[in-house]
Structure formats: structure tokens, C-alpha cells
N, C-alpha and C positions, 0 to 999 in steps of 0.2 A: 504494500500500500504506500503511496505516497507520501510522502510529509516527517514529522517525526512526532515523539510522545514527549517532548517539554511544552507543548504549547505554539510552539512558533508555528510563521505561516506556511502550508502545504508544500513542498518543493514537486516543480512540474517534472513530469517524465522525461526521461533524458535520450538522447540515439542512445548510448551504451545499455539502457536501459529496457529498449525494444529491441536492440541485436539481441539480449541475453533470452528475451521472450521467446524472438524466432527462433531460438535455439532450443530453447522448452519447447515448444510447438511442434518442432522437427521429429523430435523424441515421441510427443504424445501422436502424433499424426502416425508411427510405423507403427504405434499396436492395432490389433485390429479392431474392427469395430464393435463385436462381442466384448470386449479385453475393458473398451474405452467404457461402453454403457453398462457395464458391470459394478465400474465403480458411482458411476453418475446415479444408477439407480438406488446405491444406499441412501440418497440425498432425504428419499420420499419418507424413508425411516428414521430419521435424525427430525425430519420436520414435526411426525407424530409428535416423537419425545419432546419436542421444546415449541410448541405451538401456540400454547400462553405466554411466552416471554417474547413471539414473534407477533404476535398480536398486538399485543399491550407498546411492542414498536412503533408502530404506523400511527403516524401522529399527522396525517396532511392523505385528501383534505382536510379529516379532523379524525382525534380517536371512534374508534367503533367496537361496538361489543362485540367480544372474541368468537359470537357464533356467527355473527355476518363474517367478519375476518376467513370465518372455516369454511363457508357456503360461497366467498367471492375469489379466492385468495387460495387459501389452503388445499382444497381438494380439489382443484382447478388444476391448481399446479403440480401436484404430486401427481394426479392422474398422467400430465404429460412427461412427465418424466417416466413411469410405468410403459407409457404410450413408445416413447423413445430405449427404455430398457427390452422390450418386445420387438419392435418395428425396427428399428435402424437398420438392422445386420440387411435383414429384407432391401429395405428400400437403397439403402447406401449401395448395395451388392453392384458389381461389373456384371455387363449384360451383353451376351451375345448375338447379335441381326440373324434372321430368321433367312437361309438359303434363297427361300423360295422368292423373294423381293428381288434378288439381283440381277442385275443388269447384266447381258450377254456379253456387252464388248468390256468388259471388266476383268472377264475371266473367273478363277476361282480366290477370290478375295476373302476374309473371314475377317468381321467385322467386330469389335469388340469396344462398348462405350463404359466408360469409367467416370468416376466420380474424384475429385481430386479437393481436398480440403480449399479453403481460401489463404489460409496465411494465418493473418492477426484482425480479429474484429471488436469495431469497435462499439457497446453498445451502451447508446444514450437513454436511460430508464428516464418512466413516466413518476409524476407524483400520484397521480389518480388512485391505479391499482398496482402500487411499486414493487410488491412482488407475485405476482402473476403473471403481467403483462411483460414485465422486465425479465423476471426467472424462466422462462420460456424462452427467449431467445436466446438465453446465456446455454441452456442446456445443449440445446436443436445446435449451436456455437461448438460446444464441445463437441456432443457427439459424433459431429461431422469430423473432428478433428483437427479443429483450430482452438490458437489461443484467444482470448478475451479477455479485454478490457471494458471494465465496466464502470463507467458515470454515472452516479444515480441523480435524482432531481434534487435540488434543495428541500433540507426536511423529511427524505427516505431516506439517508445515511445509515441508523438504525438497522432499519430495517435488512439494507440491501451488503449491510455487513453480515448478519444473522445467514443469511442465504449464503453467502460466502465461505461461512465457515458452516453449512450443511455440506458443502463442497468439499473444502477442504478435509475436512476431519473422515470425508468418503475417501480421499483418496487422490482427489486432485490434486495436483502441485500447487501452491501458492503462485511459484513463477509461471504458474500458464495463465493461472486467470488470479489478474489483480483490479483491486477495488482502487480507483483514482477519487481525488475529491469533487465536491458536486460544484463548484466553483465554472461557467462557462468557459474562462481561460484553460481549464485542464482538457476538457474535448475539443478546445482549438488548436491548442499545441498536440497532441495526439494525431490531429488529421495531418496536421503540419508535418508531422516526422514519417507519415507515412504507415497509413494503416491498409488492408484489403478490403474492408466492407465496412460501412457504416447503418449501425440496424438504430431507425430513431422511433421512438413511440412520439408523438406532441403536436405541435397544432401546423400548418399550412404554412403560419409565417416563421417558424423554425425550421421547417423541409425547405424553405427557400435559400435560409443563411446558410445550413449546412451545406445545402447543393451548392451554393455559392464559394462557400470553399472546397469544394471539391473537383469543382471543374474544369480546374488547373493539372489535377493529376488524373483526370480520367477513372476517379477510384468511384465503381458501385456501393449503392446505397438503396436500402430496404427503409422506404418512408411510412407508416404507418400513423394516419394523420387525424384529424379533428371530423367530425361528422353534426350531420342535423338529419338524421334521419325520419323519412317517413313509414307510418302507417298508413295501408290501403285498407277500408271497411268495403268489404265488396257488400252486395243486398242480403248475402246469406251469411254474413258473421253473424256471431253469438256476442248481443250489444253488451252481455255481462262479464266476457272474456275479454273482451275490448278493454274496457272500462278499468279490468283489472291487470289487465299489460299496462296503460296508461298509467296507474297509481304506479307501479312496479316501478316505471321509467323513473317519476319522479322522486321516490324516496331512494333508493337505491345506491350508496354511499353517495348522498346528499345531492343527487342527482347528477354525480358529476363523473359521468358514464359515456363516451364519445355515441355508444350505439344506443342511448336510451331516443324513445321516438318523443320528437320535439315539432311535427308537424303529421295530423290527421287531415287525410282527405277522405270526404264521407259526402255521401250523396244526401241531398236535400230532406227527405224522408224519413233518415235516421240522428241528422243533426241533433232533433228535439230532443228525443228518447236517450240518446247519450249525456247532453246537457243534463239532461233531469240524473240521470244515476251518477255524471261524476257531482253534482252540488250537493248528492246525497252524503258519498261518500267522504267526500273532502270536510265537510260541516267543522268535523272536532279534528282537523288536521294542526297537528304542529307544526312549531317555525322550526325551517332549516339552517344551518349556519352555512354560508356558502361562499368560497373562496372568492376575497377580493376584488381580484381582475372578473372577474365572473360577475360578477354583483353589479359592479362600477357598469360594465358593458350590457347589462338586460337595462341596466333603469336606461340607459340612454333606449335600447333599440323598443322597449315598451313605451317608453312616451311619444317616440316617433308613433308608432302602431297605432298608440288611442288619438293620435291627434290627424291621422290618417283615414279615420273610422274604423280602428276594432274597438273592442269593447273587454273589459274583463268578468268574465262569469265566475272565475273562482279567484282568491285571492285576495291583495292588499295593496294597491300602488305607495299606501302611506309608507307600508315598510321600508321603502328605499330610502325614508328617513333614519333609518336602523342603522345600526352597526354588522353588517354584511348578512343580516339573518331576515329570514323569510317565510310566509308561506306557502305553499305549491301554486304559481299563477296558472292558470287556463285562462288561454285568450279565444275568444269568437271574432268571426267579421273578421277574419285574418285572409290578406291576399298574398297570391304567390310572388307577387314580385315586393313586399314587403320585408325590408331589410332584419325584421324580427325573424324572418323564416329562411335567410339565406346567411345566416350564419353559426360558426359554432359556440353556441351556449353551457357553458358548464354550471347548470342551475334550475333548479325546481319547476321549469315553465313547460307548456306544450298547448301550441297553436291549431285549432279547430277551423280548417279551410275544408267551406262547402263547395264540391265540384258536381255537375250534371249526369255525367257519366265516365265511362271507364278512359276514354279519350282525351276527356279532362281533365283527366287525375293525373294521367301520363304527362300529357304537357306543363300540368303544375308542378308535377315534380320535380321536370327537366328544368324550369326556372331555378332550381340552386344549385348552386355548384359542388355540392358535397354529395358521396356517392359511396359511404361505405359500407350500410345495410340497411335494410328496409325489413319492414314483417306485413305480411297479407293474414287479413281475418275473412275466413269464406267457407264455406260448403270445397273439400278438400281439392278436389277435382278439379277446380273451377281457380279456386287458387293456387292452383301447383303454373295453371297455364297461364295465370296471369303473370306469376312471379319472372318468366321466362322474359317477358315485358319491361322486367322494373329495370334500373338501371342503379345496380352496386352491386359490390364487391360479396354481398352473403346475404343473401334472403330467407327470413325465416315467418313460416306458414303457422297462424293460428296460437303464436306465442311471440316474446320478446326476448331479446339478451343472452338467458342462459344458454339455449341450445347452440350458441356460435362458442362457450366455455368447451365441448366436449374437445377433446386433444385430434381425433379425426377429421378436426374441420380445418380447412385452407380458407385463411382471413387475410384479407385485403383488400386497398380502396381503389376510388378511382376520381378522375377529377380533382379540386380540391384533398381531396382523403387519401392523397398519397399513391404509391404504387408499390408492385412487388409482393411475396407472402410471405405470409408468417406462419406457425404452428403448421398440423398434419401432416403427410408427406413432400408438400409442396414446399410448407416453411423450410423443411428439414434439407430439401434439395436446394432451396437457395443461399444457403450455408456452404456450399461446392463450388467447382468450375467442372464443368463436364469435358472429358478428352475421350478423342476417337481414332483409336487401333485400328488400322488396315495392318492385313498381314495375309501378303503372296503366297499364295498355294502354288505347288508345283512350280513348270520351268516356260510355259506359255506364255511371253512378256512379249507380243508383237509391235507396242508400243518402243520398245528399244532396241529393234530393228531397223537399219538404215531404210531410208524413205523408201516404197517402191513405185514403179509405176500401175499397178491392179490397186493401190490403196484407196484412190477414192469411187473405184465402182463396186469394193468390198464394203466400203460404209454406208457406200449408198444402197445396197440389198439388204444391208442388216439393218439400216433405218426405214426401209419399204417393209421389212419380214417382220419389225415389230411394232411399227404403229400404224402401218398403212390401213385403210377405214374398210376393206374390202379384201376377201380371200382371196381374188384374182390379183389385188395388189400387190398383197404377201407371199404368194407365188411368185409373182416377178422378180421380187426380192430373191426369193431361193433361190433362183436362177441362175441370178446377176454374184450370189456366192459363189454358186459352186463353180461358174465358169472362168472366176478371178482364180480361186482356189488352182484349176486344171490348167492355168496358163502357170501358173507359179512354178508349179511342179515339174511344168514339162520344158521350164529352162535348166 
């Protein structure tokens, strides 16, 4: 780790300091891949043992009781690490091209694609969900065979030490994966000296800076960004599941969840009936406490909205006289081009926009630029096809949030919300560079053969004999081989 234990301030990472890494990394990269998640996956049993003292860490947004910590956090995370002690070997595995694809004028080639670690990554943690979100990249990092380096956000430190040393005490070397300080200068200097990947959880205008320095050294990067997701109510949702996704989005570590749904499009006919159940439910809602930047940014883009013509049906506008606390707004009379619904909100709110129909919804949607998951409520059938429609990165049918925790799912945005994956086999593979083995069968190399004169009525039968649109074609083809073939021989 960075820095030292008298107090003074942080010392940045040094070259000498990254060579020693690559040199860790080298080591960790020749075991195999069974060998590497072997150790990785004691991590998920260290977490058991000490998961009240990893709890009672996470201080940002705000403490939360240790059984949300185990429901958002906890068993989120160990699963994928389970997921990656199971699956790697699998998915990491060298794969050999199937005969039957090859091309004729190739010859006999044997094709074999591999997976090759990245080097050193560097991974910039979220404050939101600072060890789920974070400790998943760090693992899917290892597992592939790279070192890591990991930032955590200001105010995870705690936390993203605890995880650290679930690692370490597995098995991991300390010099493979070291914890820098949360300090912005520590991940500039880092990109600076030269890393392979930068995996960033955070908002749009952070994937900007980051890109921004990186675009000097051509170094990839996995942005995994800010969202304003929508719900679609088709006419056959269940208006009391709705209702209760909705509540989910907003309480749900204080709402400050990138895929919580922050804009409902609902046809005219159902507007009512949901109104009436969420002012049911909200009545004896409590105030949220909700991170500053966050707070600062709804009271502007809300008083735009009401002075725009929405309206608030649930809620408090007074609270923005508060000190950062709140409670759950629902706004009505909300339009798609309304700057309350085209940005990302880390806060208690979600926008009630009535569309005509399913054409409507689409093009409403398409009005914001954030694209990282969406949920459809509908009669199954009807929302599987719709969902095919939506435009983001993970669609989830007749529920919200949790179902994109499962470790099998490939998450990622688009637009605004970043690009590239995370988690499941997908995240797992973007953790690699892929390299592709040819390797010469036999002694038929007509390509390193002095030029001859049959050579181009031989490519031109073998290019009639396999894509010409007609068998009389492809016969011509034949022909025009065999009679190159017969002039060759008979010199």
C-alpha cells in the first residue's frame, strides 16, 4: 500500500514500483487458472467470518444495517467469486476452430484462440456499492491473471482495505494486488506510468477525464457509468409489482443505485391507479439522507421541472431547505425532454411520464442519453419482445435491480452509461487480450512457391467452385482446376 504508518502524506506509486508489480504479475499469470481461483475463492470464506466488521465499514453513502450490507454487498459478491472459482478454468480455457469452417485455399491450418492476461489493471472503485461493485472487478482482474491496482473512492478506504486483506490472507500476494490511496492524484499518476486497463465504476463526467488521459497511450478502458433508467408499464403489468419495484428503486441504499428506475413510462389509463397506490404507500415514508452532490443537483433539476409544469405527487420540495435529507419525491406531468429525466440522479426521486403507446415510450426513452438498464412490467410474452426494443445494456422483465446482482449476468452500458463488461463470462473475458494460433499442417505451402503462370486460372476455379451462385458455375470452377492442375504436371 502506498504511503507510510507515521501519518505523513500518501507517497505516489513509483516506475520501480510497477516494474516490481509486472514482475509479480508474471509469476501469478504462469499458474494456471484452476491454481489462481483456488486461492481467490477462499476470499468468499474469510468474508463469512468477518462480515460484521465489513459492514459496520461502509460509511458512504451512509452506514446501513448489516443485513442490507448482506443482501446488496455480501452475497453479491461472494457469489461471484464462487461464480469465478467454478467458471474460469471453463471460460478462460484455449479453444480450438472447428475443421469444418475452413477455407480451401488455406490448406490444412489448425487454428487455436487463447486468452492472454492484460498486464496490470487499474481499478477505480465506486463509493455507492464499494464492495460489490468494486470487489468484482478486482477478482474477474485476478482471475484472468493480472495484477491490480486498486483506488477506492473517498470514504471506502475501510472498507476496500477489509477486501484486500480477504485476498491477501487467501493467498494472494500483496505485490500483485495493492491498495493505493483514494486521493484523485494516485489514479492519475498510475495511468501516467502506465497501466493495461482501466476498469472505472462512476459517472459520465469521470469516463470523460479518465479517457482523457488515456488517449495519449492508446490504453483500454472498461467505463461502467451513471444511468437514469427506465420502466416500461406495458397494459398487462401487475400495477402492485410496479409500485413495489418503484418503492425498491427509491429506498434502496438511499437511492443511490445507478440502475434504480428514475423514469416510468405508463400509458394514460394506468397513470391514475398507480398514483393512487404509490401516495398510498409513501404516506408514512421517511427522510432519506442523501449524498450532497446529489441533493444540490435534484433541487436544481426539480424546480426546473415544476416551473416547467410537473407537478409533485409525493414528497417535499421544502426539504431542499434540509440538510441533504429527504423524502422519496414522485414527480407527475414529467416530459421526456425535461432535464429532471435526462440525467443521473443519485436520490430518492422517480418521474411519472405518460406516453400513448408502445411507440411513444420508445421514442421517450430514446430522448436521454443514459442506456444502462431498463425493467418491462407485462404479461411475460409480450415483455420479453418488447424488451428486445429497449435500448440498454441489461433488461430486466417484471422486477428491478436485483436480478442484474446474479454473477451470470454481463453488465454494461451504452451511450452516456459507458461501455464494455463487467461480471459473467463477458466481464471475465474483458480482463484478457485474445491471441490467435495458426499452425501449418503438413508440407502443402503453394503460397511459397515461386509465382507461376496457371496461378491465376487456379484461383479463379477455386473462387467459381466455392461461391459461385449456381452448380453449372461450380463446375466451371472444377474444371478450370483440374486443367491448371494437368498443365503443371505435364511440364
Amino acid at each position: 500500500m502506498a504511503g507510510n504508518e507515521n501519518g505523513a502524506a500518501p507517497v505516489l506509486l513509483s516506475k520501480a514500483d510497477l516494474d516490481r508489480l509486472r514482475l509479480e504479475q508474471q509469476e501469478w499469470s504462469r499458474l494456471s487458472v484452476r491454481r489462481r481461483v483456488t486461492v481467490i475463492g477462499r476470499a468468499a470464506g474469510w468474508l463469512v467470518e468477518n462480515f460484521e466488521t465489513i459492514a459496520e465499514a461502509i460509511e458512504v453513502p451512509h452506514p446501513r444495517p448489516v443485513e442490507q450490507t448482506l443482501a446488496a454487498e455480501l452475497l453479491p459478491l461472494a457469489d461471484a467469486i464462487r461464480f469465478v472459482e467454478r467458471q474460469a478454468a471453463r471460460i478462460l480455457s484455449t479453444r480450438t476452430l472447428s475443421k469444418g469452417d475452413r477455407p480451401l485455399w488455406t490448406g490444412n491450418v489448425k487454428v487455436r484462440v487463447a486468452r492472454d492476461p492484460l498486464g496490470i489493471v487499474l481499478v477505480l472503485g465506486t463509493w455507492n456499492y464499494p464492495l460489490f461493485l468494486t470487489g468484482v472487478h478486482v477478482v474477474q482482474a485476478l482471475a484472468a491473471g493480472n495484477g491490480v491496482l486498486l483506488k477506492p473512492a473517498p470514504g471506502a478506504e475501510r472498507v476496500s482495505e477489509l477486501f484486500c486483506r480477504s485476498l491477501w490472507e487467501s493467498g494472494v500476494p500483496r505485490r500483485l494486488l495493492q491498495l493505493l490511496p483514494s486521493g484523485v492524484e494516485h489514479a492519475r499518476n498510475a495511468m501516467d506510468l502506465g497501466v493495461d486497463r482501466v476498469v472505472l465504476t462512476g459517472s459520465s463526467l469521470t469516463g470523460r477525464r479518465v479517457l482523457g488521459q488515456l488517449v495519449e497511450t492508446l490504453t483500454p478502458a472498461t467505463l461502467e457509468l451513471s444511468g437514469c433508467d427506465a420502466m416500461f408499464v406495458l397494459s398487462t403489468a401487475d400495477l402492485n409489482r410496479v409500485c413495489d419495484a418503484i418503492l425498491l428503486g427509491l429506498r434502496l441504499n438511499g437511492s443511490a443505485t445507478c440502475i434504480a428506475p428514475r423514469r416510468v413510462l405508463i400509458m394514460p389509463d394506468q397513470l391514475g391507479p398507480l398514483q393512487t397506490r404509490l401516495k398510498e404507500r409513501l404516506q408514512f415514508a421517511t427522510r432519506i439522507k442523501v449524498f450532497p452532490a446529489a441533493f444540490k443537483l435534484l433541487k436544481q433539476l426539480a424546480h426546473e421541472a415544476i416551473s416547467e409544469g410537473a407537478e409533485v405527487l409525493c414528497g417535499d420540495v421544502n426539504d431542499f431547505d434540509r440538510d441533504s435529507e429527504m423524502l422519496p419525491l414522485v414527480m407527475t406531468g414529467v416530459r421526456p425532454e425535461m432535464r429532471l429525466v435526462q440525467s443521473d440522479l443519485f436520490a430518492p426521486v422517480v418521474s411519472l411520464i405518460m406516453v400513448n403507446d408502445w411507440a411513444e415510450a420508445i421514442a421517450a426513452d430514446r430522448r436521454c442519453p443514459y442506456a444502462l438498464s431498463a425493467s418491462v412490467f407485462g404479461a411475460t410474452d409480450e415483455a420479453e419482445q418488447r424488451a428486445m426494443q429497449v435500448e440498454a445494456g441489461c433488461v430486466v422483465i417484471n422486477d428491478c435491480i436485483v436480478p442484474t446482482a446474479d454473477p451470470r449476468v454481463p453488465f454494461g452500458g451504452r451511450g452516456e452509461s459507458g461501455y464494455g463488461m463487467t461480471r459473467g463470462a463477458e466481464g471475465l473475458l474483458e480482463m484478457t487480450r485474445l491471441k490467435s494460433i495458426c499452425v501449418r499442417k503438413g508440407n502443402w505451402v503453394p503460397h511459397l512457391e515461386p509465382p507461376h503462370k496457371t496461378d491465376r486460372s487456379i484461383l479463379t476455379g477455386l473462387f467459381k467452385l466455392q461461391h459461385g451462385a449456381t452448380w453449372r458455375k461450380r463446375w466451371e470452377g472444377m474444371k478450370e482446376i483440374w486443367k491448371s492442375i494437368r498443365e503443371r504436371q505435364a511440364e
